[in-house]
C-alpha positions, 0 to 999 in steps of 0.5 A, a space after each residue: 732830328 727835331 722838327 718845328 711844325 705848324 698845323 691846321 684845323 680841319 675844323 675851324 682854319 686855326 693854327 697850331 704850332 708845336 715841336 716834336 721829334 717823331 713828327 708823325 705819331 705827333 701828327 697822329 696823337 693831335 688827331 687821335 684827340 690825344 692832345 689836351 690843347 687840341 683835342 676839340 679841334 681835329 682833325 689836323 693837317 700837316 701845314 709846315 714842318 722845319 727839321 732842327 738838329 737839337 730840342 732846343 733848335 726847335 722849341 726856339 723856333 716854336 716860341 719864335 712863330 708863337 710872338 707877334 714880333 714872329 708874325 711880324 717878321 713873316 712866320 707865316 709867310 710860307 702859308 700864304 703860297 
């Protein structure tokens, strides 16, 4: 299983949206710095994962949310619950 996923910054309130397969140790490098792009801005915590059968599923739903026509069409809706 893949997984889409959205996290948010402890630290500035800022997103994050990523793919991975083994979405926890993913969790787990972001906030153990290891992630060069958010390394500055841990901790992090899980906001909003979408389970995928393949890589592709997920990184199209990753660069889906990362457009403004995603934002547009209500890829962060679910956040504001």
């Amino acid at each position: 299983m893949f997984y889409a996923y959205v996290l948010i910054s402890k630290q500035d309130g800022k997103f994050y949206i990523g793919h991975a397969e083994d979405l926890q140790e993913r969790l787990r490098q972001h906030n153990a710095g290891k992630v060069e792009s958010t390394r500055r801005r841990t901790p992090f915590t899980l906001a909003y994962a979408k389970p995928f059968q393949t890589r592709s599923e997920a990184r199209w739903q990753e660069r889906r949310w990362k457009t403004a026509w995603g934002h547009q069409q209500g890829g962060f809706k679910f956040l504001a619950q």
